[in-house]
Each structure stands twice: as structure tokens, then as C-alpha cells.
N, C-alpha and C positions, 0 to 999 in steps of 0.2 A: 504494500500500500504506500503511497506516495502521503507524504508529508505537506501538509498544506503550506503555503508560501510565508514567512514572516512580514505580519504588517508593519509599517510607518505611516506615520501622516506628515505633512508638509518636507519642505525642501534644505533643513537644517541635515549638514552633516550628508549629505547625498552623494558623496565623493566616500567616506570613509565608510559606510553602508554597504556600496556596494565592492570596496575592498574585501570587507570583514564577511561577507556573502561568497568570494570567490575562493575564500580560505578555508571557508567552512564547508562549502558545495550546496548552502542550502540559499533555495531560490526565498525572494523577497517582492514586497508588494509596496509601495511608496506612492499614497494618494494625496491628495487635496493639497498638492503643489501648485502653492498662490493661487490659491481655489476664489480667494477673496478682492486679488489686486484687479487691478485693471486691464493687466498685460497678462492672464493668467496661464499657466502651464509651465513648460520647464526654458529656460532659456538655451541661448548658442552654444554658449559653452559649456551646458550641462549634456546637449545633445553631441557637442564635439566629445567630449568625453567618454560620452557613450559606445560611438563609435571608434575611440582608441581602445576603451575595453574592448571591443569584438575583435580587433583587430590582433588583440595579442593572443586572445584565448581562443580555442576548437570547439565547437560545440554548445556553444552562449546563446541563450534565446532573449532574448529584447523586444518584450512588446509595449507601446505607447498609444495610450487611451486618442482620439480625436483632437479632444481642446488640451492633449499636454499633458494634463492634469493627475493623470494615476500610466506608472511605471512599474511593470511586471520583469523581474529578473531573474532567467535560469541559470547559475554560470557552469559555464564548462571548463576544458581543463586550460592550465596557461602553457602556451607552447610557444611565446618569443621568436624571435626569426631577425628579420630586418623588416624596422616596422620606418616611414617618413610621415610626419604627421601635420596637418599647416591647421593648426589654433589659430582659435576667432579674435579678433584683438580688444576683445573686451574684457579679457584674461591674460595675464602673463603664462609662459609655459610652465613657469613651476605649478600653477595651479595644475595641471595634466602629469608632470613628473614627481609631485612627491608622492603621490597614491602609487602610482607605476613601481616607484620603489620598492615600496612592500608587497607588489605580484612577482615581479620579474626574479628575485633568486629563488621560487620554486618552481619555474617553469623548466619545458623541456630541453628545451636550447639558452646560448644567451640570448639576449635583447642589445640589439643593436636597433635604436632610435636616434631619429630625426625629426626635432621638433620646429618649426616656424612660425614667427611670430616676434611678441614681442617680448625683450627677455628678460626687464623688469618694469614693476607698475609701483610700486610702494605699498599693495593690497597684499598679493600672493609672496612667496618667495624668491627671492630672485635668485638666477642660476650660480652667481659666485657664494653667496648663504647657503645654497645645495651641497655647492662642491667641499667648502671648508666646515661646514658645521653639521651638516647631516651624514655627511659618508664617514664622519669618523662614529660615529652612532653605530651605523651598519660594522663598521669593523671588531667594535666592540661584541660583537656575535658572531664573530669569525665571518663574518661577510665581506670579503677585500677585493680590489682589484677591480672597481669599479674607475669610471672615464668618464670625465665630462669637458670636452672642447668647446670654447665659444669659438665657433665660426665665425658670425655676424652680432654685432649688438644691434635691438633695433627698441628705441624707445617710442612709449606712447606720443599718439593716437595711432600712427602709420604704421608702428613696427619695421619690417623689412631685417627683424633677424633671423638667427639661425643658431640650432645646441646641436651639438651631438654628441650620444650619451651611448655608452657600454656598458651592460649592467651582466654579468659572471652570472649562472644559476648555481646551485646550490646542494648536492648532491644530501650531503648528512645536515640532519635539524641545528636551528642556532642553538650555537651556548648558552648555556645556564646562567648571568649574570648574577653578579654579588658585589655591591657597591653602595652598602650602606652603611659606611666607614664614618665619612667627615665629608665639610664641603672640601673641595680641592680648592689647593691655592694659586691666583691666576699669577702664571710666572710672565707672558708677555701678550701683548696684542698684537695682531694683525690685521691687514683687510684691505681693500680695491678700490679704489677710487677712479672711475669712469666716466669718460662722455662721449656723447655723439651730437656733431654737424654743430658744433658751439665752441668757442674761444681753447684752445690748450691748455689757457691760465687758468681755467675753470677748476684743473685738477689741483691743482696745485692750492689753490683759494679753498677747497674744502677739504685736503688734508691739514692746511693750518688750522682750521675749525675746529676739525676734532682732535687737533693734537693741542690747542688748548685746552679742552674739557678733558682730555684722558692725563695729561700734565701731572694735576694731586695725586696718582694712580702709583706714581715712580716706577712702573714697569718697563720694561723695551718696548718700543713702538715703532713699527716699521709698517708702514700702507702703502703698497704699492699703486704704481697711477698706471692707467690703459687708456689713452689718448687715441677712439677709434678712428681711420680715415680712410678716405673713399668708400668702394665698395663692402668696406667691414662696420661703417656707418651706421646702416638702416636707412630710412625715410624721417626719420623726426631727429628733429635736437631734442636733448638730453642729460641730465650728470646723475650720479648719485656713486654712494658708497656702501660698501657692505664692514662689518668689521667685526671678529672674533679675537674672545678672551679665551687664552691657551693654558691651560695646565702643562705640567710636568707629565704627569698618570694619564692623557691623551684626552682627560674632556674640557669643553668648552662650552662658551658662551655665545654668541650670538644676536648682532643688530643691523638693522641698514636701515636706508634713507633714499628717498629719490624726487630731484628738486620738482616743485610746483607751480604755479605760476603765480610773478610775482617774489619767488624767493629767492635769493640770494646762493651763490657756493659753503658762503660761510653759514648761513644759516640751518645746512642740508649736513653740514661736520659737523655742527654743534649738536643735532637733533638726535643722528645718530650715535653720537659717543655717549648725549647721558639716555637714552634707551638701552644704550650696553652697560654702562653701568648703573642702571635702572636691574636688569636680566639679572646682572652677579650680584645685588643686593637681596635678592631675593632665596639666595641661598642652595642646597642640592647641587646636584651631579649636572643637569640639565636645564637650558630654560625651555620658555613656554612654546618656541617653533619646534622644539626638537621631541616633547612628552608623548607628544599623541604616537608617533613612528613608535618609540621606545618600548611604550605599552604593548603595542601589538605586536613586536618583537619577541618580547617577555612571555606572551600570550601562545603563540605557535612555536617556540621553543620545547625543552626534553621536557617531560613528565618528573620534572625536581623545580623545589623551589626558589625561585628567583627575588632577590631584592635590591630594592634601591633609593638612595635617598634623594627626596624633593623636595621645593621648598615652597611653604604655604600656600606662597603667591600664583603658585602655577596651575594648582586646586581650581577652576574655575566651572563655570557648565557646563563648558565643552569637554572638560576633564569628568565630571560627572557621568553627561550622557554615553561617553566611548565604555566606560565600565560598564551601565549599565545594559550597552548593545550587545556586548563582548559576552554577558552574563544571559542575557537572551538567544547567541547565538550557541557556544559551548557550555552553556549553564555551570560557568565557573565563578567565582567571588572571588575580587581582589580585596586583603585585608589591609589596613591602614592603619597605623600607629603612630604617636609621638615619637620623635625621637629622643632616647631618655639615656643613652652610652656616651655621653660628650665628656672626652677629654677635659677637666679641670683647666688643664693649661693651654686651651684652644682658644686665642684668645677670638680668634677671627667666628668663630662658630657662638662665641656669646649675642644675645639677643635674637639669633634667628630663631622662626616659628620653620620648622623642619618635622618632615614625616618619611616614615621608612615604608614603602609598599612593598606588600611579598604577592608574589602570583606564582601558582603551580602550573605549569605550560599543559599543554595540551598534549602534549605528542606527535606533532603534526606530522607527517609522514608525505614525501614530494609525490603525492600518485601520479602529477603529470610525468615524473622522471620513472616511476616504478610501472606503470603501464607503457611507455616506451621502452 
């Protein structure tokens, strides 16, 4: 007997849905998507999406109601290949590549993707934030050997760029994580500072910015500048920065910024250095762009329990609901605790609200790799 489809209602979270659907193999139901707006049904980019899912999996059924509105989802298995993908430019690509992450190392083959578009917006992630702060995430579960080439930058509204992305699959389950020790202590910053079809000095005017604000920090600070030109351009002018806090132990922190209109270089360094040191005051292993991956990592991992530590502030609804879906999908519980083991003489760990999360993995098992 088939199992009836897992419902959702509205369009919250409809990217990580239907992740946690193609993990588990169990088909899902998502209706009354802006059942109530104006424009109601599911947008471009929910439907470009949809079709990168199909694209990388065998056997995916996708049906869509008339007005949009209700999304029936069979998945099948993920079998990877060489996929080229042109996103709608009402999205940056990381909104289409950071879900992809967590299909592509348990599919058949690797995934070799190409994505177009544009390749940041200040909304989603942008592809240097991917490459420095998420792939060491993955590695942290023995998931290595991951690629990400910016071909083309192409900034909002026109785009006109270009990623190309390598993502390994995965033969044996992620590692078991244990990493609710202490916060780590950031030993140096890094990060990119970019523009397109706009002055050179631009780069230069927003690494001053945030090397003011990162200054009280007394860490190393080294941001490198990507000054794109001609055909590596895109169609629009552009600047912005991405910028990570590095541990010693491989985790990090995590900020960017991408100028608006109206603002300034310096205003666009300034923004993003105290949103990064906004991330590390908050405490844990991870911050907030990096949780949600991590979770689900933890989650499809061995059948042993996995811990680690966060910080308060990362706790949000979105952190919420992903537990909650995770527990509707595998009907497993993540447990939550204070953190109550701190070093007397930590001084850096005094005053933070920190929690330790244990999750027992699932056992997940690659059947796209075990059926091939």
C-alpha cells in the first residue's frame, strides 16, 4: 500500500521540503501557495527550481494544480550527470545551489553544474559565501573535493553571469559529528570584495570599510579584491563583499553585503563586517546561513549520535520549522540543551546563551549508488 503524500500548506520553506522529501523518498503535497495574494501560485523561481530538481533526479513526478496553487511531489532517485541551468533573475543562483548541495553527494554520478544568472543579490547566498563558508561545512562530514569556478559575475537586474560547480557523490554515509566542545576562537578573517561594469576604486573603497569595522577585532585581515572586466562582467554594475571568520579547528563565520542604490563602497564594508561580527557574537560552531545544511547533514548521517554546539541566536523559526519537518519526515527528535560544560577559564565563552543539539542520524543508505 502506498503511503499517502505528506501535506504542507503555503510556500514557506518550499526549497528545503522538497530537499528533505528526496532524502527520505517520501512524496509530499504543498497547497495554498499565496492562495490569498494577488499574484497567487508559485513563482519563476520556485518553478525554475523545480525543474533543476527533475533535472538531476530519474524518476520525479511533479504535478502543479492550474492556478499554481497546490504542488504534488514524487521524488525519485538523484542520478547527477552534467546538468546547465539559466535561473530566473529574480533569484540569485545560490538560491538553486545551496539545496542542490545536500542532493548531489548521494547521487549516482557526480554533478557537474552550470548555473546562469545572477550570482549575487544581497537576499540568497552568494556564490563566494558558498564556496568559503558552506563547503567547509560539507567537509566537516567527510564531504571534500567539491569546485566552485566563477566564470562570469553578473549582478542585479540583468545578470549575464555564470558558476560552475563540481559536487563529488558520496559512496559511504556522512560522519558522525561531535563538536560541542567550546565556541572556537576566530584566529583570522577573510573574504572578496567585487564589482562589475563600475569604477576599480570601488574595490578598494569597500575593503577600507570593513577593515575599519573589523580593526577592534586585532585578527589578520586579508580581503581579497576581483575587479571583473569585459566579458567576465555580466550586464549590470555592481560591488559587494563577502567575508569569513576563520578558526584554527576549520569552522567559520560568515557575512556579505551587496551595494544598493544610493549607497556608497564604504557603506556596503561597513555593513558587512559588523553583520560578521554580529554572526561570531552570537556564539557556536556555526552561524545562521550555515544551520539549516548542518542539521540535515546530522540528520542523514550513521545511526550514532551527533552533537553540536549553537548559539541562541541562530534558534529562530526557520530553525524551528526544519526540526519539526525533519520529525514529520523520519519521525526522529532533535534534543536541545543548555550548554552547562564551560571551561571556568573561557573567558570568550562567558555570557553567551549557547545550546548543545544531539541528533541520532538516520542511517541513510545512497540507494541511488546501491541500485546502480
Amino acid at each position: 500500500m502506498v503511503a499517502p503524500p505528506v501535506s504542507y500548506s503555503g510556500h514557506v520553506d518550499f526549497r528545503m521540503r522538497l530537499v528533505l522529501a528526496t532524502l527520505s523518498g517520501r512524496a509530499i503535497k504543498i497547497d495554498r501557495i499565496r492562495s490569498d495574494d494577488l499574484e497567487p501560485g508559485l513563482k519563476d523561481y520556485e518553478v525554475s527550481f523545480l525543474r533543476l530538481l527533475e533535472a538531476i533526479t530519474n524518476g520525479s513526478v511533479i504535478e502543479i494544480s492550474y492556478t499554481g496553487t497546490t504542488v504534488i511531489y514524487k521524488p525519485g532517485l538523484i542520478v547527477n550527470g552534467t546538468v546547465t541551468h539559466n535561473c530566473p533573475l529574480s533569484r540569485a543562483v545560490g538560491y538553486f545551489l545551496e539545496p542542490v548541495l545536500l542532493l548531489a553527494p548521494f547521487g549516482k554520478l557526480a554533478l557537474s553544474l552550470t548555473l546562469q544568472g545572477v550570482t549575487s543579490n544581497g537576499v540568497d547566498l552568494g556564490v563566494d559565501t558558498i564556496r568559503t563558508a558552506l563547503f567547509p561545512i560539507y567537509n566537516k562530514f567527510g564531504i571534500m573535493q567539491q569546485e566552485l569556478r566563477v566564470i562570469r559575475r553578473g549582478a542585479p537586474p540583468l545578470g549575464g553571469g555564470e558558476v560552475s560547480v563540481f559536487l563529488p557523490h558520496v559512496v559511504l554515509q556522512p560522519i558522525t559529528l561531535h563538536a560541542a566542545v567550546k565556541t572556537p576562537s576566530v584566529s583570522k578573517i577573510r573574504g572578496v570584495a567585487y564589482s562589475t561594469r563600475v569604477s576599480p576604486a570601488s574595490v578598494n573603497r569597500i575593503i577600507e570599510g570593513a577593515r575599519g569595522v573589523l580593526s577592534i577585532t586585532g585578527c589578520e585581515t586579508f580581503i581579497y579584491s576581483d575587479v571583473a572586466r569585459g566579458e567576465e562582467s555580466g550586464k549590470s554594475p555592481g560591488f559587494g563583499v563577502s567575508l569569513v571568520a576563520e578558526a584554527r579547528s576549520g569552522w567559520c563565520y560568515t557575512a556579505e553585503s551587496v551595494g544598493g542604490a544610493g549607497e556608497t563602497p564604504e557603506d556596503v564594508g561597513e555593513r558587512a563586517a559588523r553583520a560578521l561580527l554580529e554572526e561570531v557574537a552570537l556564539g557556536g560552531m556555526v552561524c545562521r546561513s550555515q544551520v539549516k545544511s548542518l542539521i540535515v547533514l546530522m540528520v542523514v548521517g550513521k545511526e550514532d549520535v551527533g552533537r553540536v554546539l549553537i548559539g541562541k541566536g541562530v534558534i529562530d523559526e526557520g530553525f524551528v520549522r526544519l526540526l519539526r519537518d525533519i520529525k514529520t519526515m523520519w519521525g526522529i527528535e532533535v534534543r536541545i540543551k543548555e550548554q552547562d560544560t564551560l571551561d571556568e577559564e573561557d573567558e570568550q565563552a562567558e555570557g553567551l546563551d549557547e545550546y548543545v543539539v544531539s541528533i541520532k542520524g538516520v542511517g541513510f543508505v545512497n540507494s541511488s549508488k546501491k541500485i546502480a
